[in-house]
Steps between C-alpha positions, in 0.01 A plus 500: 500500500746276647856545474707239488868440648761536254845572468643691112854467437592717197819425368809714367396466108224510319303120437205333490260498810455174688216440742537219739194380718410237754268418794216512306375251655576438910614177495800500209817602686788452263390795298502693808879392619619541158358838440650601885872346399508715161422858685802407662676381282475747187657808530403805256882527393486221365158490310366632176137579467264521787427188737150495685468249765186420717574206723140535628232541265167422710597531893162437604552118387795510632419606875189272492751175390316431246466540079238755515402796683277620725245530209495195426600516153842374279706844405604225216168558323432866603718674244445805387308523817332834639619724661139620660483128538536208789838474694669272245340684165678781671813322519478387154422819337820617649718210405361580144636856495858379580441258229412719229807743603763224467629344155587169632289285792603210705211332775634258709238248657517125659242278535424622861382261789266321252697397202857381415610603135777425282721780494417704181467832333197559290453730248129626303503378143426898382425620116769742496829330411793727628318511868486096439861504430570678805326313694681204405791615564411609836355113590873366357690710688304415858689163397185268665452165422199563305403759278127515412289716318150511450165664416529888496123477546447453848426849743487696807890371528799684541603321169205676376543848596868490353334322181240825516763748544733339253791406759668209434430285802611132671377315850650255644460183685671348776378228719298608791429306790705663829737500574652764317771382267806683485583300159186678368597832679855440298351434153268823492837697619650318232281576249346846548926565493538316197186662300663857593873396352274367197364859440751676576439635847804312670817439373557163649436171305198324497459158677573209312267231567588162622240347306346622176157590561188284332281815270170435497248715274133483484292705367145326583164683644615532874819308508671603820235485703569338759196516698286303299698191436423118658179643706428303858172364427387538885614646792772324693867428530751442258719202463822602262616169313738719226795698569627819331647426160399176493351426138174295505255376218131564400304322788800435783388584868579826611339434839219436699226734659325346870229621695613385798163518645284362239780252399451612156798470284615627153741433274678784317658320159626735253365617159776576378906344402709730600773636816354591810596931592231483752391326790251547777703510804236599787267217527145682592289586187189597371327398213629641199857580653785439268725163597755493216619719169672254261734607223352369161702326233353639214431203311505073567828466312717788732747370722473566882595824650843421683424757832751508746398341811442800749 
C-alpha cells in the first residue's frame, strides 16, 4: 500500500483531531503552500487535540504536472479506493484511513490549470444534523466569500468518505489558473487557523471577515457537480465572455466554442439566472467538457447574488 507523506502534531491537551489535506490533484498549489506554512507555523505547545497535515496527497500527479496520475484516473472520484488496487485507488484507500481516524476534515483544492473558481467552501447537505452543524461552522469560520452546500449524494469523493465515516468534512475553492496566488495561499492559512480557534484547538481568535460571506444551500440530485454543468457541444476552444461573480440571466452568452479548423462555431448561452463561481479558463475542450457552474437564484423573484469581484 502506499504511504503517504505526512506530518502529526499532537498538542499539549486533549482536543478534537483535525486532518488537513491537499495536492490531491497536481495542479492546485495553494493547498500545498498553505499546508507547508502551518507545519511551520503550529507548534504542539500551543495546540490542543491532534493536527494531521498532508501537503501532498497524490505525488504521482504532482511529478507528472498534471491533475491525475500516472493511471490515468482522478484520486477525486477514487475514494474509498483499494488498496490491492491501481496507483491512485492505492492512494485513496490511504487518504480514507486518515479520514476515518480524525473527527474534523478540511480538503483544500483550486480549480487547477483548467478552471478559475470563486473562492468558496462547500459543505455535503448530510441527514445527520449535529455533523451538519459542524460542518457549518467549519465553512464560516474558513471566512470565504462563498459558502455553498450541496447534494450529500454524490461519491468516490473525499467529501464522501468523511460523509461514510461520519467526519464532518469541508473543501474549498480558490481560483486556479497559475500563477500561484499568495492571496489564496493567505486565506487557507487564514482559515484552517481560524476553524482550529473555532473548536477549540488554538487559543487565538478567529478571522473576522472583511466581507460577510453569501450561504448558499441546495439540496438537489447532484448539485455541486461541477463537471456536468454548460457541456461544450464539440470539440474546440473556448471563448470566456463572463467573469467570476458576475451575475447573468437565463439565456446570456457565456461564450463561444470554435473549431478553428472546420470554422465551426458555438454559442454557449446560459440556462440558467444566476452568479457565475466557475469559469473555463484553458481554452482546449472536448465535447462534453464543463465551460461554466452558475450559482442559481432559487426562484424568478430573488434578488441577485452580490459576489465580490475576485
Amino acid at each position: 500500500m502506499i504511504e503517504l507523506q505526512s506530518t502529526t502534531i499532537k498538542g499539549s491537551a486533549d482536543g478534537p483531531h483535525l486532518l488537513i489535506t491537499a495536492g490531491v490533484h497536481g495542479d492546485e498549489f495553494e493547498g500545498i503552500f498553505a499546508i507547508y506554512q502551518l507545519i511551520q507555523q503550529i507548534k504542539s505547545a500551543e495546540l490542543r487535540g491532534t493536527l494531521t497535515l498532508i501537503p501532498i496527497a497524490n505525488q504521482s500527479a504532482v511529478d507528472l504536472h498534471q491533475r491525475c496520475g500516472a493511471d490515468g484516473k482522478n484520486l477525486a472520484r477514487t475514494f474509498p479506493g483499494d488498496i490491492n488496487g491501481s496507483p491512485t485507488e492505492q492512494v485513496a484507500a490511504a487518504v480514507n484511513e486518515f479520514i476515518n481516524a480524525a473527527d474534523l476534515y478540511i480538503d483544500l483544492h483550486t480549480g487547477g490549470r483548467i478552471m478559475d473558481v470563486y473562492p468558496l467552501c462547500g459543505y455535503g447537505l448530510i441527514a445527520d444534523q449535529n455533523i451538519l452543524e459542524t460542518q457549518r461552522r467549519m465553512a464560516r469560520a474558513m471566512a470565504l466569500p462563498l459558502i455553498w452546500g450541496t447534494s450529500a449524494d454524490l461519491n468516490g469523493r473525499s467529501m464522501s468518505a468523511a460523509r461514510d465515516a461520519g467526519v464532518p468534512a469541508v473543501y474549498t475553492e480558490y481560483r486556479g489558473p497559475t500563477p500561484c496566488k499568495d492571496k489564496g495561499v493567505q486565506a487557507y492559512v487564514d482559515g484552517c487557523l481560524s476553524v482550529m480557534a473555532e473548536f477549540d484547538m488554538l487559543e487565538q481568535n478567529p478571522i473576522t471577515p472583511t466581507v460577510a460571506a453569501t450561504i448558499v444551500e441546495d439540496g438537489r440530485p447532484s448539485s455541486g457537480h461541477m463537471q456536468i454543468c454548460n457541456p461544450s457541444p464539440i470539440k474546440g476552444l473556448f471563448i470566456n465572455s463572463v467573469q467570476l461573480g458576475q451575475n447573468i440571466t437565463c439565456g446570456d452568452l457565456l461564450g463561444k466554442v470554435i473549431d478553428p479548423l472546420t470554422g465551426a462555431k458555438h454559442e454557449i448561452r446560459s440556462k440558467q439566472s444566476g452568479a457565475i463561481i466557475v469559469i473555463r479558463s484553458y481554452p482546449q475542450v472536448d465535447e462534453g467538457d464543463a465551460l461554466a457552474v452558475i450559482l442559481e437564484n432559487h426562484n424568478d423573484t430573488s434578488p441577485p447574488f452580490q459576489l465580490i469581484p475576485c
